[in-house]
C-alpha positions in Angstrom: 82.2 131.1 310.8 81.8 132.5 307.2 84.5 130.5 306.0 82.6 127.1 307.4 79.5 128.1 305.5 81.0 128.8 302.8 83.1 125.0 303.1 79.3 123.5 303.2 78.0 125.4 300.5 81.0 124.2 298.3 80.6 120.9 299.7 76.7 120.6 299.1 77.6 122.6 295.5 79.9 119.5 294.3 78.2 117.2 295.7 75.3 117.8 293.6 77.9 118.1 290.3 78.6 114.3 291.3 75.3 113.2 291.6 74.1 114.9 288.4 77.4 114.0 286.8 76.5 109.9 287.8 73.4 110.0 285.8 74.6 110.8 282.7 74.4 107.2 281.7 71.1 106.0 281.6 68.6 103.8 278.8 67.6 106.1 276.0 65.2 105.9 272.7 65.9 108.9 270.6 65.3 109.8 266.8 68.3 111.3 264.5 68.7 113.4 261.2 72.4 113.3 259.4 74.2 114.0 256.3 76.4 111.4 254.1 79.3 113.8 252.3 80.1 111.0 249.9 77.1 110.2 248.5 75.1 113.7 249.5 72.1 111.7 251.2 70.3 113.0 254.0 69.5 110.2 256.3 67.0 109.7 259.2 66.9 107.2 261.9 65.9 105.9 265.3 68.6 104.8 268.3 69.0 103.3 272.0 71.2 103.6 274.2 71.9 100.7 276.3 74.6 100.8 279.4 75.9 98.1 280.2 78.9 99.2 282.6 80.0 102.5 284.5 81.1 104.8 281.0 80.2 102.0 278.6 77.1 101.9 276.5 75.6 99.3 273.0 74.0 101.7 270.7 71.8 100.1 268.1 70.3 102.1 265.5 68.3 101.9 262.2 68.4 104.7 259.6 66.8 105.5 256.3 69.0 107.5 253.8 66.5 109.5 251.4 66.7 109.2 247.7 69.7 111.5 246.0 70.8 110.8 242.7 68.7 107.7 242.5 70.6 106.0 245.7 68.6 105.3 248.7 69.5 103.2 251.4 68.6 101.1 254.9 71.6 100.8 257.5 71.5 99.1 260.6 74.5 100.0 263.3 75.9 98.6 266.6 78.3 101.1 268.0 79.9 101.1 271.5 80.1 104.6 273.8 82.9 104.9 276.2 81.8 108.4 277.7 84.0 111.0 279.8 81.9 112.8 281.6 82.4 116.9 282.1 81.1 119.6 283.9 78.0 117.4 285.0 75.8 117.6 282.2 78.4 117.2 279.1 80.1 113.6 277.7 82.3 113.3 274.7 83.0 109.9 273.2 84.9 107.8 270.8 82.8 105.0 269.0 83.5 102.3 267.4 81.1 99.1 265.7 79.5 97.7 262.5 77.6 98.5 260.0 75.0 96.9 257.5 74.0 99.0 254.4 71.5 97.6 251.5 71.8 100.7 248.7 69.1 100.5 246.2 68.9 102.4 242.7 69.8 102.4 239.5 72.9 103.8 239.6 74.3 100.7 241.0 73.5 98.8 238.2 76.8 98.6 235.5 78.3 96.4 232.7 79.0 93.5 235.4 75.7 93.4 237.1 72.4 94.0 236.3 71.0 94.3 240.0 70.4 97.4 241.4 70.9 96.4 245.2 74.0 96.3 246.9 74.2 94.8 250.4 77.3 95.3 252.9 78.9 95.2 256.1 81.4 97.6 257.5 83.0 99.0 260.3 82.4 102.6 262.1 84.7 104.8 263.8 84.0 108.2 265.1 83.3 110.6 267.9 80.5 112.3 269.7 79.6 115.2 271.7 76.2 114.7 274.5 74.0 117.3 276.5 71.9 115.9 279.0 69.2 118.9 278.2 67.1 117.4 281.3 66.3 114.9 283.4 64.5 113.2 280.2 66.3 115.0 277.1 69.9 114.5 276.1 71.2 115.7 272.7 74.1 114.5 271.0 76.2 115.6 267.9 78.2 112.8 266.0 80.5 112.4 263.3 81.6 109.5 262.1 82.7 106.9 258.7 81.7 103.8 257.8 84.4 101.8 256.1 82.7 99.8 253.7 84.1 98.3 250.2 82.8 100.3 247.7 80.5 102.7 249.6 82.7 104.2 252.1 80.9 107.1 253.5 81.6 110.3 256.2 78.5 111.1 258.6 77.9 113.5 260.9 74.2 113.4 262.5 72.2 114.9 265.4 69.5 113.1 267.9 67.7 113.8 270.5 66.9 111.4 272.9 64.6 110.4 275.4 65.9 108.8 278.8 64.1 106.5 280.8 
């Protein structure tokens, strides 16, 4: 008799793993902080996620990088999330999309050009680590780089985000 309780308990145990484990990917608005190593910006930005099959999700954002030896700069990303779910509340992730950077500042400007804004678009590539938190919170830790002429760039950032 133990031994049958102790099969439902495990059955009703994993059961509630799945279920947890199936709502890991849900519509999300979220705010991020990150670091540039090529250019030493700190950068700042807002995201979504957006599923639009089982492990697949769009992820638009729109980050400010803050002024660093006199180069600020607006980007504008649309990755794509495959996620692999594990231990019901954790999802790592490759990612891959574009990018659009304008970089103002003066130190742009050289014996060619006299403009001191460059606009470009490139392509990301990286990898992510989620937490669903809650019900309502998930955090995530990514790194990525943005291959773009000229201003090619490694990023790692941290959001938290709010599912709804």
């Amino acid at each position: 008799m133990k031994k049958i309780i102790g099969l439902f308990i495990f059955m009703g145990l994993l059961s509630a793993t799945t279920v947890r484990a199936q709502n890991y990917n849900t519509k999300c608005l979220g705010i991020s902080a990150g670091y540039m190593f090529d250019t030493e910006n700190v950068q700042a930005g807002v995201f979504m996620h957006l599923p639009f099959a089982k492990n697949w999700r769009v992820v638009p954002s729109v980050n400010y990088t803050f002024s660093h030896h006199d180069l600020n700069e607006w980007e504008i990303n649309g990755n794509i999330h495959y996620l692999i779910p594990f231990a019901g509340r954790f999802s790592v992730y490759p990612l891959a999309g574009i990018a659009f950077q304008s970089w103002r500042g003066n130190a742009l400007q050289n014996d060619k050009e006299l403009s001191n804004t460059r606009n470009k678009f490139g392509i990301n590539a990286g990898a992510g680590f989620e937490m669903n938190i809650s019900r309502h919170l998930n955090l995530h830790i990514e790194g990525k780089y943005i291959f773009i002429n000229d201003f090619n760039q490694a990023n790692i950032s941290i959001g938290l985000g709010y599912k709804f």
